[in-house]
C-alpha positions as semicolon CSV with decimal commas, in nm:
position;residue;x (nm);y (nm);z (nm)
1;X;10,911;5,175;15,061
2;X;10,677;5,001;14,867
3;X;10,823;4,699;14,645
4;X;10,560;4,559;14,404
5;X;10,834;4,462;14,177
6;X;10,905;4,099;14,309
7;X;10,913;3,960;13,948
8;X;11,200;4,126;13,821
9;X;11,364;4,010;14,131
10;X;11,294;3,951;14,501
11;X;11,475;4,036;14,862
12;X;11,730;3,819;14,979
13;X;11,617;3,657;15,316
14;X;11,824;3,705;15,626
15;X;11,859;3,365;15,634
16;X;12,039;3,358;15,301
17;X;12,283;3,631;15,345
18;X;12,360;3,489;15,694
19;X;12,440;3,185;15,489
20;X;12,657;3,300;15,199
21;X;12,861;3,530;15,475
22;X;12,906;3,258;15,682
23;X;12,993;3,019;15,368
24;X;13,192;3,268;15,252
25;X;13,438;3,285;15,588
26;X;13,423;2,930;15,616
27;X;13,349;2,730;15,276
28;X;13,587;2,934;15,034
29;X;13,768;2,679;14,910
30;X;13,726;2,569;14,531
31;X;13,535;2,242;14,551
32;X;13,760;2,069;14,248
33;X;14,090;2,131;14,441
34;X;14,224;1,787;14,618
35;X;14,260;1,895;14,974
36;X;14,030;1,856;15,282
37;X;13,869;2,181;15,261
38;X;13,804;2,195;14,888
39;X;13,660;1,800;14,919
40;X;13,433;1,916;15,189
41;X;13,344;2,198;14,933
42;X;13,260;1,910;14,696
43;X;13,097;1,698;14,907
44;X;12,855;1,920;15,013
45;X;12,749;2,083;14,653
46;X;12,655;1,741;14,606
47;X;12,439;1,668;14,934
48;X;12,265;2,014;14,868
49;X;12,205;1,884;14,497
50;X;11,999;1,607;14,699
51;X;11,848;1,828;14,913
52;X;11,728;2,054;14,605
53;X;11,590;1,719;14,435
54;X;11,449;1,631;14,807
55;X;11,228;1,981;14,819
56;X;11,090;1,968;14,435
57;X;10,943;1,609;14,528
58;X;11,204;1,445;14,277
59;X;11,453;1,153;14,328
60;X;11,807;1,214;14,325
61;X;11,853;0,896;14,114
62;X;11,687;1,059;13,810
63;X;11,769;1,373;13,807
64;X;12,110;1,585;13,773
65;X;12,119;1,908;13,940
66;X;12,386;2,138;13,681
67;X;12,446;2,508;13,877
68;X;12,471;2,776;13,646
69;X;12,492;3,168;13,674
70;X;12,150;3,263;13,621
71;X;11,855;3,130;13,437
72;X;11,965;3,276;13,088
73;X;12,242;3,061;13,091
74;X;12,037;2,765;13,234
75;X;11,781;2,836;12,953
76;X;12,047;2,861;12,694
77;X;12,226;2,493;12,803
78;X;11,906;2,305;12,844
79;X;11,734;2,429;12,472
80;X;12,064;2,451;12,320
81;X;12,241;2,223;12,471
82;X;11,962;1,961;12,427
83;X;11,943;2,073;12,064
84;X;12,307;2,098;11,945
85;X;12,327;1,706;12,124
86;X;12,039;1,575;11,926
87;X;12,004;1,775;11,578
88;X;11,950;1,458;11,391
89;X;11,639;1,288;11,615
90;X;11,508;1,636;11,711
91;X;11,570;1,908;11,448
92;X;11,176;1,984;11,431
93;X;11,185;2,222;11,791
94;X;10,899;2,439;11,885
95;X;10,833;2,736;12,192
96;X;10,540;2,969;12,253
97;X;10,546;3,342;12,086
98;X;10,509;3,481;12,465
99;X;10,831;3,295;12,595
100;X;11,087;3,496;12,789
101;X;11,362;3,639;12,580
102;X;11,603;3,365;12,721
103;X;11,394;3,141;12,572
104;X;11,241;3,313;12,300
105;X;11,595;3,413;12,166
106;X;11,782;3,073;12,179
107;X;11,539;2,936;11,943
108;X;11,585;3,253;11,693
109;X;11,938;3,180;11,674
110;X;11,857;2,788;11,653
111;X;11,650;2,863;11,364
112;X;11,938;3,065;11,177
113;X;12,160;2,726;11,224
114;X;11,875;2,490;11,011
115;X;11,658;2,381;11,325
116;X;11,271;2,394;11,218
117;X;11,115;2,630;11,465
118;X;10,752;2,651;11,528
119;X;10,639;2,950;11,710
120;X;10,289;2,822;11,870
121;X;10,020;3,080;11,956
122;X;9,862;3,200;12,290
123;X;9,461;3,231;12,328
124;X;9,282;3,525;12,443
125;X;9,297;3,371;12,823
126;X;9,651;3,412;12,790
127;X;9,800;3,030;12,747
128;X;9,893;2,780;12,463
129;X;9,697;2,720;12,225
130;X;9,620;2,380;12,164
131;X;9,472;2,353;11,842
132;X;9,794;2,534;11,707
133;X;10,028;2,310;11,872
134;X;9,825;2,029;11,736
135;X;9,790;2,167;11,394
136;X;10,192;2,175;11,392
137;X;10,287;1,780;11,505
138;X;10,357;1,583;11,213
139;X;10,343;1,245;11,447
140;X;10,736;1,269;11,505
141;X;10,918;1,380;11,851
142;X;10,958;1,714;11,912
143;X;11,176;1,939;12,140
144;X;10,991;2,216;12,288
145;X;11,012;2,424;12,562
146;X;10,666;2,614;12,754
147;X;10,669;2,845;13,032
148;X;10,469;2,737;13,337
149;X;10,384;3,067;13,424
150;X;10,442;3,406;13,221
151;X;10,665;3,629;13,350
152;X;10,421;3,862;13,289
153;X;10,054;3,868;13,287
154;X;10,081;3,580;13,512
155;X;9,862;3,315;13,350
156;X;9,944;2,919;13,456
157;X;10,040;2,658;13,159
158;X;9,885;2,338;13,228
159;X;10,233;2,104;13,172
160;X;10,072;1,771;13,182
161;X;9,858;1,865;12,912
162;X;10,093;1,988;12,711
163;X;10,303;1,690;12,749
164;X;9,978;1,513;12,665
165;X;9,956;1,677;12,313
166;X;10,324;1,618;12,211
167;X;10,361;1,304;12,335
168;X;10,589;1,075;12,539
169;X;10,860;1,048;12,277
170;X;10,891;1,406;12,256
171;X;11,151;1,627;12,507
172;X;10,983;1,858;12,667
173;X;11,178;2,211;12,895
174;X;11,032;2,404;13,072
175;X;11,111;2,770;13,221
176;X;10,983;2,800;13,572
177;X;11,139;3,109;13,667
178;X;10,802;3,275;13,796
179;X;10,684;2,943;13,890
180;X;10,847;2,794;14,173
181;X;10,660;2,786;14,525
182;X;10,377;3,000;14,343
183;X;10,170;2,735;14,159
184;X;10,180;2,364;14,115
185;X;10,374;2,162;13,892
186;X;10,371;1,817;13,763
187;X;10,775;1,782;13,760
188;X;10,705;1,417;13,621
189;X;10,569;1,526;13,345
190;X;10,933;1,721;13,225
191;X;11,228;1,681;13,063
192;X;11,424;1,947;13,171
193;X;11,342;2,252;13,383
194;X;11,519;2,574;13,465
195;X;11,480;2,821;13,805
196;X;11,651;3,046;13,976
197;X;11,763;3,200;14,334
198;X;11,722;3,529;14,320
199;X;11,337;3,517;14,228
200;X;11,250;3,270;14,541
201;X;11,458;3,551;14,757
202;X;11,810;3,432;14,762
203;X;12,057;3,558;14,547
204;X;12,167;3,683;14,214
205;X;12,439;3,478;14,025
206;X;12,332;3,134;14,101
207;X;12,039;2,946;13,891
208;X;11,953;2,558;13,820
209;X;11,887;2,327;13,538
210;X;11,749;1,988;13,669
211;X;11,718;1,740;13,371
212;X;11,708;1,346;13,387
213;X;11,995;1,152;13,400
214;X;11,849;1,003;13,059
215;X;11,827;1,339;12,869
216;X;12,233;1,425;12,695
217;X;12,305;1,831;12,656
218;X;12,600;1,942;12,468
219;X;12,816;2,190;12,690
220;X;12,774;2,561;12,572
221;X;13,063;2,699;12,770
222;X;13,423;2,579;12,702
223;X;13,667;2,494;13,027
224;X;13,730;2,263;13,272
225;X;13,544;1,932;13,351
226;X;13,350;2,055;13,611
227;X;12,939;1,926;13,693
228;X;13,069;1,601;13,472
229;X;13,232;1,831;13,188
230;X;12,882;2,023;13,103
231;X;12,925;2,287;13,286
232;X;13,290;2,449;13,343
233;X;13,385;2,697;13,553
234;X;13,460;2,740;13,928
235;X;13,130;2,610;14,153
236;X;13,065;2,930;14,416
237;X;12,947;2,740;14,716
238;X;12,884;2,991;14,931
239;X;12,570;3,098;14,642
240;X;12,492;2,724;14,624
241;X;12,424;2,683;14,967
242;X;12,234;3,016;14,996
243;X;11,996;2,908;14,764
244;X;11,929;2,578;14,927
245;X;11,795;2,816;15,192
246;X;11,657;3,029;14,995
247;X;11,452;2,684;14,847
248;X;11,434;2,508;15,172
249;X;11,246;2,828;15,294
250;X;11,002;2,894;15,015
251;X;10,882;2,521;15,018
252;X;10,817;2,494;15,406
253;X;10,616;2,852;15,366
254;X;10,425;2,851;15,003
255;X;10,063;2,707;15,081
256;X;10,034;3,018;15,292
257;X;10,221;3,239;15,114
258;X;9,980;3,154;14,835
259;X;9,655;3,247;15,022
260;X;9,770;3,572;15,145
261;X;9,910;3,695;14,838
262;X;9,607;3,575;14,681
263;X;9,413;3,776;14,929
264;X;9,645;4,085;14,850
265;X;9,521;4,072;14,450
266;X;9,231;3,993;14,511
267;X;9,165;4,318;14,659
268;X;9,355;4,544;14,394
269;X;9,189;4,373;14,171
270;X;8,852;4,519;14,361
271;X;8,968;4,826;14,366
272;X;9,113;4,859;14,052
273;X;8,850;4,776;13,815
274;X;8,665;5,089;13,941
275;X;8,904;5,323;13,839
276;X;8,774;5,488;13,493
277;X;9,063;5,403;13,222
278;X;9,258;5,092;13,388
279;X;9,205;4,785;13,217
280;X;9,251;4,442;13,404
281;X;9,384;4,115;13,266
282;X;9,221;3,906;13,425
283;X;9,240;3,511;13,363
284;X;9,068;3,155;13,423
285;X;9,416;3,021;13,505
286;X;9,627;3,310;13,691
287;X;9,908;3,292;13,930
288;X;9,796;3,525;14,232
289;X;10,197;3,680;14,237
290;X;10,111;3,917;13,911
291;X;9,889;4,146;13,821
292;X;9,928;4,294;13,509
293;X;9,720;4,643;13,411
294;X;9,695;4,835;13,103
295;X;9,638;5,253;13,092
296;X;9,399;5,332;12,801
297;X;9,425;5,716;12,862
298;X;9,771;5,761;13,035
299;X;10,120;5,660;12,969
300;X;10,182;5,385;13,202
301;X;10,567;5,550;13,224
302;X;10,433;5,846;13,379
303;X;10,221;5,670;13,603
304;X;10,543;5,421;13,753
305;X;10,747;5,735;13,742
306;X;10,521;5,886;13,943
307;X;10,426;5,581;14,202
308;X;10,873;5,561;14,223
309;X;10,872;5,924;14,353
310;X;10,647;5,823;14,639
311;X;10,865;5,511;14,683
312;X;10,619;5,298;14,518
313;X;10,784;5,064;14,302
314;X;10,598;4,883;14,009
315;X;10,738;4,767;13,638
316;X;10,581;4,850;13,319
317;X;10,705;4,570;13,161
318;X;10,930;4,317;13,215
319;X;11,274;4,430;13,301
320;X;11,464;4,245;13,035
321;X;11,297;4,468;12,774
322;X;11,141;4,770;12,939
323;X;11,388;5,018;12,836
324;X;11,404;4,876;12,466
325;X;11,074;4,806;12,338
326;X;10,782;5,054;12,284
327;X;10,506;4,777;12,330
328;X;10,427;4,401;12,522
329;X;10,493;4,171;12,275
330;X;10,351;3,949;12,530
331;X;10,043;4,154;12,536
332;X;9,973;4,156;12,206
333;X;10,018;3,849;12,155
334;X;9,700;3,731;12,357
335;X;9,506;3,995;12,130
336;X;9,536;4,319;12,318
337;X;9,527;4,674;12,109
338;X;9,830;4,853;12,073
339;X;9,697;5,111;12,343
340;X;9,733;4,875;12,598
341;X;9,977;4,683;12,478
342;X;10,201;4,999;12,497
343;X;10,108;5,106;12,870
344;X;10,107;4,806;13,045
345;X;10,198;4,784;13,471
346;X;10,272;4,522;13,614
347;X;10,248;4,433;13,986
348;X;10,397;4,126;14,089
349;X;10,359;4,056;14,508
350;X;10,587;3,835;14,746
351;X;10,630;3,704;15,107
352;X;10,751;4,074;15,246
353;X;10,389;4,266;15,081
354;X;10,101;4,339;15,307
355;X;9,745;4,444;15,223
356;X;9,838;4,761;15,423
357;X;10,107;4,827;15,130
358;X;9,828;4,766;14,876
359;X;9,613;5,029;15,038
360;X;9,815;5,234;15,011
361;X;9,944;5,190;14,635
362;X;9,518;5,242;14,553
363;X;9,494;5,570;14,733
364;X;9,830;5,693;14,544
365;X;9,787;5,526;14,246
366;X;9,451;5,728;14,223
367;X;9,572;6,040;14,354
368;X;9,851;6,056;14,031
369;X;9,571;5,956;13,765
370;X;9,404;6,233;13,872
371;X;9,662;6,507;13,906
372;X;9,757;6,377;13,511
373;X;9,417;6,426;13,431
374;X;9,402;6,746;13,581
């Protein structure tokens, strides 16, 4: 099997399902009950909080560490939450038009309730544009929330300069979903920020929102008190403390990581622009983890269809809207036709791919382009 599918979502690690069994025999307990076990519970949620804080470069005394189920829902409490808190100072809110739904769709419904919603465009090398943020500041804070990197074409928001543009006053999320231990961020420069365990190789169910301790979110979900009455709802330690593995791991192994996987695309990338009818979108600021294609003369459903019967798994688009939506609303939004907006494939890499596995996905992905054309 071939599993060029990593940013949909990745492999747990041994190391993190040895983890949440263990946690699971041992750690059961529910962390808000009042005897030993339970406290334990408690007590360490919180010292893996620190350690979370401790890997990202960030300082416990700043920052709160709120566990949620997966990123949706830590999208959804940091923009709405934030929002619903703060309507009167911040009712003027803005995102980017390539956003992931999570993102993209919070701010829809925002914009139903009265919240003035700016939708700012991407340029043809696939980030921000800054003369359209600019052009929509009317020299009072803003709330707004930009992807580090896109989910997927792969291109790399520079953060600090966006911060730059709306200025210090402003609140400023960030989704960093695709992001994590794959490029490098300027945590300092955000407000609130939003990841998640199962695409750094841990589990499903279990996500983050990190926001400083200054920054006040309205609860979204109505039940107990728990994570200082923002979050409710039973903490699942054994998932907690698999993805503090899951983190711990990815930090100690990204530099290199990085360089081979960069090593990996840069040779599809060699081969691939050869091949008569495959169109790469290629960028100035590009996160080596996806690779994203475009079929000019084929369906690109065919094609995946055909790369899944060898075992060869690739997306062609991303998963939270494949099976819905006839065309890349991301692609067309940096400009593409609607040919390749509609066939796009996307090959995202991670820490189990080798360049053998990419030799072979060429020589296949050839030999079906031909046999179609044939």
């Amino acid at each position: 099997m071939i599993y060029f599918d990593n940013a949909s979502t990745t492999a747990p690690r041994c190391e993190v399902l040895e983890e949440f069994n263990r946690a699971s025999k041992e750690n059961f307990a529910n962390p808000n009950s009042i005897h030993r076990l339970a406290m334990e519970n408690n007590a360490n949620i919180e010292r893996i909080k620190n350690n979370i804080l401790k890997n990202l470069g960030l300082s416990q005394r700043m920052y709160d560490v709120i566990f949620t189920s997966g990123a949706t829902e830590s999208n959804n409490l940091g923009i709405r939450g934030f929002c619903l808190r703060n309507k009167k100072r911040f009712n003027h809110i803005m995102t980017s038009v390539y956003e992931h739904s999570s993102v993209l769709n919070v701010f829809k419904e925002l914009e139903e309730e009265g919240f003035k919603v700016d939708y700012i465009k991407v340029n043809k090398d696939g980030v921000i544009d800054y003369d359209d943020l600019k052009a929509h500041l009317d020299g009072k804070p803003v709330f707004a929330s930009f992807m580090c990197v896109n989910n997927e074409i792969g291109t790399v928001n520079n953060l600090a300069e966006l911060r730059k543009i709306i200025g210090p006053d402003s609140v400023l999320h960030s989704d960093l979903v695709q992001a994590i231990g794959k490029t490098k961020i300027d945590f300092s420069v955000l407000d609130l920020f939003t990841f998640t365990a199962h695409k750094i190789n841990g589990l499903k169910g279990c996500a983050v929102l990190i926001k400083k301790k200054n920054i006040q979110i309205e609860k979204i979900l109505f039940g107990g008190e728990q994570q200082g009455g923002i979050r409710g709802g039973t903490l699942d330690f054994p998932s907690i403390s698999a993805f503090n593995v899951a983190l711990e791991l990815l930090k100690k192994e990204e530099n290199d990581e990085y360089n081979r996987v960069n090593e990996i695309r840069n040779y599809l990338i060699s081969e691939l622009k050869n091949i008569p009818g495959v169109v790469i979108h290629g960028f100035k600021s590009c996160c080596p983890y996806i690779l994203n294609i475009s079929l000019v003369d084929k369906k690109a459903s065919v094609v995946v269809e055909g790369l899944s019967n060898k075992d060869i798994f690739v997306n062609s688009e991303s998963a939270c809207y494949s099976k819905r939506d006839a065309k890349s609303y991301v692609l067309e939004a940096i400009g593409c036709d609607d040919k390749e907006a509609s066939n796009p494939i996307r090959i995202s890499l991670g820490r189990t791919n080798t360049i053998d596995e990419a030799h072979i996905f060429v020589k296949e992905f050839k030999e079906i382009l031909d046999s179609i054309r044939s």
